[in-house]
mmCIF file of the C-alpha atoms, coordinates in Angstrom:
data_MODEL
# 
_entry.id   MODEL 
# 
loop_
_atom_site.group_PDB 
_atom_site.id 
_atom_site.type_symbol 
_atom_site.label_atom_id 
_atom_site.label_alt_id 
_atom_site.label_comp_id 
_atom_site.label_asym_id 
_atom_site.label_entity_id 
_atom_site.label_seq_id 
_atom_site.pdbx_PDB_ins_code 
_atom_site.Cartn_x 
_atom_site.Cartn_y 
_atom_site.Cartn_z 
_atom_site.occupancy 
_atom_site.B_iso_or_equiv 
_atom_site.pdbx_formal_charge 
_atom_site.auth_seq_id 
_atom_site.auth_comp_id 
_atom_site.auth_asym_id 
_atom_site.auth_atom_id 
_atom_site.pdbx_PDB_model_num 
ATOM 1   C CA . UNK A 1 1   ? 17.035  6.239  14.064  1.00 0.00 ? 1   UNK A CA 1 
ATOM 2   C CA . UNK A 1 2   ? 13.151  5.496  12.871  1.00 0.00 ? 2   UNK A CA 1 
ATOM 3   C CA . UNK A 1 3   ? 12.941  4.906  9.558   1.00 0.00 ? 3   UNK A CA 1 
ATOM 4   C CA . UNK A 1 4   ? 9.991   5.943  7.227   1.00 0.00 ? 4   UNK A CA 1 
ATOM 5   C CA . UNK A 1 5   ? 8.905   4.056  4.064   1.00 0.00 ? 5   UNK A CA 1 
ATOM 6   C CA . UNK A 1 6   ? 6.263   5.279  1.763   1.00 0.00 ? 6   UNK A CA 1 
ATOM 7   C CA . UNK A 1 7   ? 3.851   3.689  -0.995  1.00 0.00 ? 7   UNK A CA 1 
ATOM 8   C CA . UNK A 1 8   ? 1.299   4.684  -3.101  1.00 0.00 ? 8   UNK A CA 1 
ATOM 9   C CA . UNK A 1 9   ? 1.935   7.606  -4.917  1.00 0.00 ? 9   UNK A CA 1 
ATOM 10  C CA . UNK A 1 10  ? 1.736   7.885  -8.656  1.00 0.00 ? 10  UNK A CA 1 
ATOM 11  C CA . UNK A 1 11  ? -0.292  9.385  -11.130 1.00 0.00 ? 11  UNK A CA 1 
ATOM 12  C CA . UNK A 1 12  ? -4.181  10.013 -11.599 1.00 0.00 ? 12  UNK A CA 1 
ATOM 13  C CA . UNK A 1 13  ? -6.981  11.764 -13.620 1.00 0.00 ? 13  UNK A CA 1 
ATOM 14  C CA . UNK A 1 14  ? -9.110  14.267 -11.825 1.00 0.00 ? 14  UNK A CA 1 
ATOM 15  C CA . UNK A 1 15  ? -11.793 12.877 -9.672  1.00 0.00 ? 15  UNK A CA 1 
ATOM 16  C CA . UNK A 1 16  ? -9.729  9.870  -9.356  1.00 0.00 ? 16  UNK A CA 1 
ATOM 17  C CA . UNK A 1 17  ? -8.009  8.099  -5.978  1.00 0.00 ? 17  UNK A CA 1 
ATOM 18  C CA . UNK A 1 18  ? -4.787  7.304  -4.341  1.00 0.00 ? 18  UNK A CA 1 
ATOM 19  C CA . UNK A 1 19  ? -3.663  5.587  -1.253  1.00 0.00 ? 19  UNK A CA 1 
ATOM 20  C CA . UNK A 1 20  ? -0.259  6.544  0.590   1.00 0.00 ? 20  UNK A CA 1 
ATOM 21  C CA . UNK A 1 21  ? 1.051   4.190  3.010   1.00 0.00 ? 21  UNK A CA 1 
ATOM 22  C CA . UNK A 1 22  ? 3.698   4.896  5.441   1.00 0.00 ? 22  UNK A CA 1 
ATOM 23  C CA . UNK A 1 23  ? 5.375   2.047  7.554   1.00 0.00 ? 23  UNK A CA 1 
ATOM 24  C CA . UNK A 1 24  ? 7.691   2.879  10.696  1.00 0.00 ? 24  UNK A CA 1 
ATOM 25  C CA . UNK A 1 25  ? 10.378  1.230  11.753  1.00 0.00 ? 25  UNK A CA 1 
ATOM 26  C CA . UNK A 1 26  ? 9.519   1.339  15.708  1.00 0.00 ? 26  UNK A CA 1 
ATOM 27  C CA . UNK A 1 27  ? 6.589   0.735  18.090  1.00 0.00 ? 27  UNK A CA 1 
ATOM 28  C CA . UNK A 1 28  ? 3.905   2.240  17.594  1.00 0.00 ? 28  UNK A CA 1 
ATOM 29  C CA . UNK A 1 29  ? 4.231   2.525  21.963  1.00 0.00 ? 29  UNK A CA 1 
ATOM 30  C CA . UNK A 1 30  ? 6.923   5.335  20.872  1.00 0.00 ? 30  UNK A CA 1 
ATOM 31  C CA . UNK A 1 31  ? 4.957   7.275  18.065  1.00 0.00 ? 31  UNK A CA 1 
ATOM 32  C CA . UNK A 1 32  ? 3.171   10.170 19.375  1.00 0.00 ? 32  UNK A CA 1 
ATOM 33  C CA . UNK A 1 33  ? 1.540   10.664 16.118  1.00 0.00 ? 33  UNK A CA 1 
ATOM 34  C CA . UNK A 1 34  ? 1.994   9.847  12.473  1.00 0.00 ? 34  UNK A CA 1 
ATOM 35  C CA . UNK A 1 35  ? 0.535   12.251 9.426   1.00 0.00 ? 35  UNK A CA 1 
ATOM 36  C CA . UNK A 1 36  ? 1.087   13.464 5.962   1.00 0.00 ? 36  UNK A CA 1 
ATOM 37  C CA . UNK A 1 37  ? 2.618   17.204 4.901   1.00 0.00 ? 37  UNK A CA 1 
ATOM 38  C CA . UNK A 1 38  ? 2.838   17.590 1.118   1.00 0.00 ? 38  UNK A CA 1 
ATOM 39  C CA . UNK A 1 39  ? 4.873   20.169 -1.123  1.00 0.00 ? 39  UNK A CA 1 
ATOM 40  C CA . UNK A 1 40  ? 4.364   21.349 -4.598  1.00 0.00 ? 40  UNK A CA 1 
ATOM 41  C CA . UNK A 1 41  ? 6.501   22.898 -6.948  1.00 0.00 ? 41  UNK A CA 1 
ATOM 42  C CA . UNK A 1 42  ? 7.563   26.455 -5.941  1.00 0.00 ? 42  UNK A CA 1 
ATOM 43  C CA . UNK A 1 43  ? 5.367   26.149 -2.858  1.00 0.00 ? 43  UNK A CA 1 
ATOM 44  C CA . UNK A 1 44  ? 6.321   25.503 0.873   1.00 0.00 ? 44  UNK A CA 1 
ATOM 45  C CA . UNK A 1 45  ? 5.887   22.252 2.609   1.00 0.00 ? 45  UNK A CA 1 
ATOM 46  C CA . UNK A 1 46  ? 1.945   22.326 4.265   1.00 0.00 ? 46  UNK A CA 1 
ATOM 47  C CA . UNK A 1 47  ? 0.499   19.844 6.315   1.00 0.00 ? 47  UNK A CA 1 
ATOM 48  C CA . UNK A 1 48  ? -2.115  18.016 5.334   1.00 0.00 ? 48  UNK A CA 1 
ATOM 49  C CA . UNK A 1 49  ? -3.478  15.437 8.203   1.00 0.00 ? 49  UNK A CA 1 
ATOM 50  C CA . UNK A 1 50  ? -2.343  13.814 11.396  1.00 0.00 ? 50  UNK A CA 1 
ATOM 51  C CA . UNK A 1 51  ? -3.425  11.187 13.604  1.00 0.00 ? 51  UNK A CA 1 
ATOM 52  C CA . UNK A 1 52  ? -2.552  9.727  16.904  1.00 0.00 ? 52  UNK A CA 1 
ATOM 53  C CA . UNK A 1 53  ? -2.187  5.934  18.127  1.00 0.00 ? 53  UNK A CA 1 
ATOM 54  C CA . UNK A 1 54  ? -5.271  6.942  19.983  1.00 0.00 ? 54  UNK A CA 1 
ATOM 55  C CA . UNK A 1 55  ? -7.131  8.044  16.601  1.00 0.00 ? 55  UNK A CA 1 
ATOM 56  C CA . UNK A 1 56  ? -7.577  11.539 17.174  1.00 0.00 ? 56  UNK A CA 1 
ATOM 57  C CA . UNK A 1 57  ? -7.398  13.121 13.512  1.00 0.00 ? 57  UNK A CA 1 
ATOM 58  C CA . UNK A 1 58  ? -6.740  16.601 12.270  1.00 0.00 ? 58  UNK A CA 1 
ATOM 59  C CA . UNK A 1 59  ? -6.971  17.710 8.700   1.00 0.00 ? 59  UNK A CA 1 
ATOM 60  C CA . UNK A 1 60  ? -6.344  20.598 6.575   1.00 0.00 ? 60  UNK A CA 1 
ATOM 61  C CA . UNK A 1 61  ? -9.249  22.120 5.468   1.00 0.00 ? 61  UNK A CA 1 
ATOM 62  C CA . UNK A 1 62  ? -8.267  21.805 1.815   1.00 0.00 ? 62  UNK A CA 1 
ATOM 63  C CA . UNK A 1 63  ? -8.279  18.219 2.044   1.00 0.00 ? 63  UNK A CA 1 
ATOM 64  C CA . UNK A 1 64  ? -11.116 17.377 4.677   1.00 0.00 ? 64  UNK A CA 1 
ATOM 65  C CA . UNK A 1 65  ? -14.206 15.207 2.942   1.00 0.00 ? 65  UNK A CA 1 
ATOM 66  C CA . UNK A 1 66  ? -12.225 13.832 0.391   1.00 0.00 ? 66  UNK A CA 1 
ATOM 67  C CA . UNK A 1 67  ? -8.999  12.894 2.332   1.00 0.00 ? 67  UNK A CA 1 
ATOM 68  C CA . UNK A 1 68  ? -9.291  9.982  5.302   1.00 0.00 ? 68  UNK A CA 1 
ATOM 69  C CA . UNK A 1 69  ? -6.701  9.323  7.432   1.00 0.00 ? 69  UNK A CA 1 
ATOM 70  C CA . UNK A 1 70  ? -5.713  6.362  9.317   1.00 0.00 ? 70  UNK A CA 1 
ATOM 71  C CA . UNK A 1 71  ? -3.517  4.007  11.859  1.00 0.00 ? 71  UNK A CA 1 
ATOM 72  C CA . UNK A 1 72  ? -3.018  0.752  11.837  1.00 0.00 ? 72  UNK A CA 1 
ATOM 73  C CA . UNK A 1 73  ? -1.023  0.651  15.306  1.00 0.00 ? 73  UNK A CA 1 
ATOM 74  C CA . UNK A 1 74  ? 0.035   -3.444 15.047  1.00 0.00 ? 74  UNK A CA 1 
ATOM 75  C CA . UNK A 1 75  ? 2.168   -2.313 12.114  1.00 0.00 ? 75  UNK A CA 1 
ATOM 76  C CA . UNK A 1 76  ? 2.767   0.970  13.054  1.00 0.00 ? 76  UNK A CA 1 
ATOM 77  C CA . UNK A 1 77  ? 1.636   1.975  9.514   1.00 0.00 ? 77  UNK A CA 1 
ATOM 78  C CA . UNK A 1 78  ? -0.501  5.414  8.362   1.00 0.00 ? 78  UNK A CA 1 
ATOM 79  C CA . UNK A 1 79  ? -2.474  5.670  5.489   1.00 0.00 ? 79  UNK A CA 1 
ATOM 80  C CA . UNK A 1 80  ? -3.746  8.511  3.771   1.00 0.00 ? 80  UNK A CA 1 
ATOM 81  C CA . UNK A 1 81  ? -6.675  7.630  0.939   1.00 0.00 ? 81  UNK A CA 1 
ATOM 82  C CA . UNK A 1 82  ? -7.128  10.535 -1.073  1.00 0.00 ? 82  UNK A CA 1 
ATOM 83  C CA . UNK A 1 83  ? -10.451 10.430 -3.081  1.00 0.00 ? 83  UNK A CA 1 
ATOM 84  C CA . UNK A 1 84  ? -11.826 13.508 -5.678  1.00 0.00 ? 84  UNK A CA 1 
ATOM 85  C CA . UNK A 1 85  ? -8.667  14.303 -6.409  1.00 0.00 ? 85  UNK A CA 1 
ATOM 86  C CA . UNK A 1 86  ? -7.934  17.688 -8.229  1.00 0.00 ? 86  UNK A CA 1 
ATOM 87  C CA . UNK A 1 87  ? -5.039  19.090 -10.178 1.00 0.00 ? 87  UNK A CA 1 
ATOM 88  C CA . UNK A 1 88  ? -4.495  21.503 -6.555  1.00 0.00 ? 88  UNK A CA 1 
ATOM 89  C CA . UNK A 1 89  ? -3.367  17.913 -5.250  1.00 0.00 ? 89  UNK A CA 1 
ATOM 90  C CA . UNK A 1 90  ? -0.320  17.240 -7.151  1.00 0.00 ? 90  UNK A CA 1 
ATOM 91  C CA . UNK A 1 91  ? 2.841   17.598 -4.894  1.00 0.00 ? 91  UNK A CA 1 
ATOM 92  C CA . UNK A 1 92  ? 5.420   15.240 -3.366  1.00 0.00 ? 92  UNK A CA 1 
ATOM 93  C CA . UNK A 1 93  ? 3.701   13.902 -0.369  1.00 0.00 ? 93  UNK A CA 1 
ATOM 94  C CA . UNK A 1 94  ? 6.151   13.200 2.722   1.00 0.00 ? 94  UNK A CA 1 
ATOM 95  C CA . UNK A 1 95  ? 5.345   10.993 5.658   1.00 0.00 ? 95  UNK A CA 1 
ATOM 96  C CA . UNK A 1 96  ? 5.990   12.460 9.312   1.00 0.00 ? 96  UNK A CA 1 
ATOM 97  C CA . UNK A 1 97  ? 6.112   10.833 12.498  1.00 0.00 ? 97  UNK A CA 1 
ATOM 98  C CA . UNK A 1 98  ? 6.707   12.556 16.235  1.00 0.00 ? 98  UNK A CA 1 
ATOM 99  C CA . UNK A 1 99  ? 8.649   9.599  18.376  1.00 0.00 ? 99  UNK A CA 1 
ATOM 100 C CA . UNK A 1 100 ? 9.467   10.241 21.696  1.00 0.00 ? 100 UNK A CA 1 
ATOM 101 C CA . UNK A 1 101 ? 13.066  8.998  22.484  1.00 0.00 ? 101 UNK A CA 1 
ATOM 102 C CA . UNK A 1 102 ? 14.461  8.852  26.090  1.00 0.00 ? 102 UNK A CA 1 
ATOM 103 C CA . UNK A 1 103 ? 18.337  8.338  26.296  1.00 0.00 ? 103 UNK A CA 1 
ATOM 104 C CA . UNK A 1 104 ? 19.501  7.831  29.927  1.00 0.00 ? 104 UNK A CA 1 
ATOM 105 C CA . UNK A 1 105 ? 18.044  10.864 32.005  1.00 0.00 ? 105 UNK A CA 1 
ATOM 106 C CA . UNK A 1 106 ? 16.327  12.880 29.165  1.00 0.00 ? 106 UNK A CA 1 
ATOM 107 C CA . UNK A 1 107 ? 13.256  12.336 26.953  1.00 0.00 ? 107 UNK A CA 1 
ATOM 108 C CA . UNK A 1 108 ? 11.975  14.334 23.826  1.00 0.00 ? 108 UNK A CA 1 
ATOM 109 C CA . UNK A 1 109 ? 10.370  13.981 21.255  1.00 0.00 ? 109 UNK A CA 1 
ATOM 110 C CA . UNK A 1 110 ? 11.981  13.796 17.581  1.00 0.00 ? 110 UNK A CA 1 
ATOM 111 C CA . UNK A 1 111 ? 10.408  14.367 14.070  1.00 0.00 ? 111 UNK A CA 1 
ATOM 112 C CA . UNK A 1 112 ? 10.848  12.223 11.083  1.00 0.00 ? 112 UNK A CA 1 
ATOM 113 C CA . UNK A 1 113 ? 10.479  12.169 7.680   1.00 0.00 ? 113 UNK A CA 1 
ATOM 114 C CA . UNK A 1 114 ? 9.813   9.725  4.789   1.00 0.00 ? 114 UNK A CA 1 
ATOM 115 C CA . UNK A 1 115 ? 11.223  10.214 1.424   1.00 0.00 ? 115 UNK A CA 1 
ATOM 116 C CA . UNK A 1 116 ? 8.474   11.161 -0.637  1.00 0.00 ? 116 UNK A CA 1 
ATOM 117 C CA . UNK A 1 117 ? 6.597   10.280 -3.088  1.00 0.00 ? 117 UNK A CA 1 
ATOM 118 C CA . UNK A 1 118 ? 5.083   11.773 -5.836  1.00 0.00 ? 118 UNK A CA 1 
ATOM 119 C CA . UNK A 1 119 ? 1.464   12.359 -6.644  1.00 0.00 ? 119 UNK A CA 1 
ATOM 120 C CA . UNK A 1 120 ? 0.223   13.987 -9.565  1.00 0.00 ? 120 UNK A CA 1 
ATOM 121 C CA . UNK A 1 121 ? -3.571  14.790 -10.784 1.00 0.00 ? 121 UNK A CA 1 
ATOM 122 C CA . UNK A 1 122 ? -3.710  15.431 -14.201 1.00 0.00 ? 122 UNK A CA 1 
ATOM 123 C CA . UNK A 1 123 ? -5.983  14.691 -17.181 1.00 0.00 ? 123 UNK A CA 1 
# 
C-alpha cells in the first residue's frame, strides 16, 4: 500500500501563491507518474497536471502559465506551485500517483490518492 501525504494548502488573496507538496511512500523506480486533480464544491474531480520521473509534464489548460509542476525523484516528492491565483482555484486539491506493482506472475499498475487539502482564493 503507497501512501500519499500532502502540504501546502491553505488560504490566499487573489493574485497570490501556494505550493502543494506530495511525498510517497515508495521508490520513485515504481511511480509511473505523480500529478495533481482538484475538486470544488458541487463540481467533479478534474485533473490539473502530471509529471513523470522522466519530467515529461502535462497541464490543464486552465492552469498552464501560472501553475508549474515538478519531481523531485530522490524523495519521491511532487510539487505543484500555483502562482496568480484566482477565486476559479479554490477546491480541495488531491495528490495522485500511478505505481506499477508486480505480485508473483502479474504486473499492473495501481492509482493512489492523497487526502486532500484545501485551497481557497478569496479576498
Amino acid at each position: 500500500q503507497v501512501q500519499l501525504v500532502e502540504s501546502g494548502g491553505g488560504l490566499v488573496q487573489p493574485g497570490g501563491s501556494l505550493r502543494l507538496s506530495c511525498a510517497a511512500s515508495t521508490s520513485i523506480l515504481s511511480i509511473l507518474h505523480m500529478g495533481w486533480y482538484r475538486q470544488a464544491p458541487g463540481k467533479q474531480r478534474e485533473w490539473v497536471a502530471n509529471i513523470t520521473s522522466g519530467g515529461t509534464i502535462n497541464m490543464a489548460e486552465s492552469v498552464k502559465g501560472r501553475f508549474t509542476i515538478s519531481i523531485d525523484n530522490a524523495k519521491a516528492t511532487v510539487h505543484l506551485e500555483m502562482n496568480s491565483l484566482k477565486p476559479e482555484d479554490t477546491a480541495v486539491y488531491y495528490c495522485n500517483a500511478a505505481v506499477g506493482v508486480v505480485e508473483g506472475f502479474v504486473a499492473e499498475v495501481r492509482d493512489y490518492w492523497g487526502q486532500g487539502t484545501q485551497v481557497t482564493v478569496s479576498s
